[in-house]
N, C-alpha and C positions, 0 to 999 in steps of 0.2 A: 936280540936273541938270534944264534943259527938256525939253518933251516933244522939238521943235526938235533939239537935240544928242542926244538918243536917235535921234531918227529919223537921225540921221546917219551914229549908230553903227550899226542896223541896215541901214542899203540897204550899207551900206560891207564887210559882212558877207556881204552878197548875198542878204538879207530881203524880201521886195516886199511891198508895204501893200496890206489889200485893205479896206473901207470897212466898220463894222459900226454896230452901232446907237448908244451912248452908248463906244464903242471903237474904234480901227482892229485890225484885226487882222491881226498879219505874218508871212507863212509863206515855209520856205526846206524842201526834200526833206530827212529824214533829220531836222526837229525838229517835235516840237507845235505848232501853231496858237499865237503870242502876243498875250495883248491888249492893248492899250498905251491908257490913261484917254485923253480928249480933256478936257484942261480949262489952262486958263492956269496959268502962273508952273511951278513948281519940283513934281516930281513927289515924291510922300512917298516918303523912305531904303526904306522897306521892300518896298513897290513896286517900286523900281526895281532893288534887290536881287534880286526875285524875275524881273522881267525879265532882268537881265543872266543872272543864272544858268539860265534855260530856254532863253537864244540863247548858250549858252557863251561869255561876254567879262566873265565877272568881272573886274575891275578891284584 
């Protein structure tokens, strides 16, 4: 998955992006702060596992 279609799934979720250093980082009331990489192409399976499951939208 792109960072793009994550970011899609998170606002979609009601996530808002806040700007951090080599990360954005997106937070919603009631979850942990998530960091989501900045870098091109297709984010690595394990990563994005680890994202989906701290914004609860396992797939």
């Amino acid at each position: 998955m792109t960072k793009q279609n994550l970011e899609k799934l998170l606002k979609q979720a009601g996530f808002e992006k806040h700007a951090g250093g080599r990360h954005d980082i997106w937070t919603k009331s009631g979850f942990p702060p998530i960091p989501v990489p900045r870098h091109k192409g297709d984010i690595p399976k394990g990563t994005l596992n680890s994202i989906l499951k701290a914004a609860k939208l396992e797939h």
